[in-house]
C-alpha positions in Angstrom: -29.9 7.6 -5.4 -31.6 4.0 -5.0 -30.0 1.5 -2.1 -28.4 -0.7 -5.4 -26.6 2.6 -6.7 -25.5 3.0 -3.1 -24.0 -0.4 -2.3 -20.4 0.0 -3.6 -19.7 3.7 -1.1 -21.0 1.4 1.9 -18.6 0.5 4.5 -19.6 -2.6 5.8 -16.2 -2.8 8.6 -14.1 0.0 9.1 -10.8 -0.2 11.3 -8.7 2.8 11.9 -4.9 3.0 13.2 -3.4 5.9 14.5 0.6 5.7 13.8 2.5 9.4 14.5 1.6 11.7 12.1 -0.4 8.7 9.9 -3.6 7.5 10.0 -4.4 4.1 8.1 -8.0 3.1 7.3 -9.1 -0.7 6.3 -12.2 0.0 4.9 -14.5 -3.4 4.0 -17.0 -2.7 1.1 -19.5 -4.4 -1.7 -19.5 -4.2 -5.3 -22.7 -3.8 -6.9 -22.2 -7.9 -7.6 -22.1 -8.5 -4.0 -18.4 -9.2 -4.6 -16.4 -7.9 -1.2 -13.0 -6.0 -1.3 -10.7 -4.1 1.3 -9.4 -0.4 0.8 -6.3 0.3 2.4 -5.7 3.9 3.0 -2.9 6.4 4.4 -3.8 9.5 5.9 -0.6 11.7 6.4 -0.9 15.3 7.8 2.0 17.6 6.5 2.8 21.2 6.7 2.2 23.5 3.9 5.3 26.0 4.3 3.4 28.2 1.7 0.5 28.8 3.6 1.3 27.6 6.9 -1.4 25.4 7.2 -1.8 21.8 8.0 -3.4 19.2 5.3 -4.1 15.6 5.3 -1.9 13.9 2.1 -4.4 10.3 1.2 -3.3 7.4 -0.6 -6.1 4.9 -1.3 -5.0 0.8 -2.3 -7.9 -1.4 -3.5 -7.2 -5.0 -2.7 -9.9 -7.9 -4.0 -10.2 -10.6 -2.7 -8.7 -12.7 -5.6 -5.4 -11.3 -4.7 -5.8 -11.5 -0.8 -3.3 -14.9 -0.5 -0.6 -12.9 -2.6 -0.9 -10.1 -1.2 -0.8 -11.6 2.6 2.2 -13.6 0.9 4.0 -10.1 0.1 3.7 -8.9 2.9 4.7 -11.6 5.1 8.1 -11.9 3.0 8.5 -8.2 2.9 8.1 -8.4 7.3 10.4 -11.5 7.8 13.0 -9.8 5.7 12.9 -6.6 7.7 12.8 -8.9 11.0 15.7 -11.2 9.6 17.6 -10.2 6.8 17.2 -13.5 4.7 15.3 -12.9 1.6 12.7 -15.8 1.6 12.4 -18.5 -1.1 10.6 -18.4 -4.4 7.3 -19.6 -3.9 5.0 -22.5 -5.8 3.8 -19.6 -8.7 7.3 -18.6 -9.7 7.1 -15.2 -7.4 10.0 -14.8 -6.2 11.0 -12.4 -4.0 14.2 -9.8 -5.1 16.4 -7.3 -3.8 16.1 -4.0 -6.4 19.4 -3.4 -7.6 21.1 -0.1 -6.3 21.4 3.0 -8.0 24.9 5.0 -8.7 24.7 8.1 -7.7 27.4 9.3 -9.5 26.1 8.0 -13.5 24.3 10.0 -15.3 22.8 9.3 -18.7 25.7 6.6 -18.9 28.3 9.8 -18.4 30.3 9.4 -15.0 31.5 12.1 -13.3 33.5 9.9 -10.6 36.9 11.3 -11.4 
């Protein structure tokens, strides 16, 4: 494999952080364009009751850098909502942040067994 074919697998920064029983990776790479993105990654290791071994569970995010003020954005809500409470205005593009709307438990199919 030529250095060009090779560019995109290079890491060019590479910070782990060790949380508990996860691991998360922020992995700095090149496109074959010279175009730089981050992969975010989870590393969780779990307990296989089957054959009582231990595994490591990944989850791998690509993030470009045309979506890095968004997603900065998202996350900062996201944080100050945990921190505060207050769900934080919609912003200048029309994203606006939402709470999900909860599920009931007791309705299934539209047939409720609440009696």
């Amino acid at each position: 494999m030529d250095y060009n074919s090779n560019r995109m697998r290079e890491e060019l920064y590479s910070q782990s952080i060790s949380a508990g029983k996860r691991k998360y990776f922020f992995d700095v790479k090149e496109t074959k364009a010279g175009d730089k993105f981050i992969v975010i990654a989870e590393s969780r290791k779990l307990f296989d009751n089957n054959t009582g071994n231990f595994y490591f569970e990944k989850n791998k995010m690509f993030l470009y850098k045309e979506d890095f003020d968004k997603f900065q954005k998202g996350l900062t809500n996201a944080i100050h909502f945990i921190e505060t409470g207050e769900i934080p205005p919609e912003d200048a593009n029309g994203d606006s942040p939402s709470m999900p709307e909860k599920e009931d438990n007791n309705v299934i199919d539209g047939i409720d067994f609440n009696f």
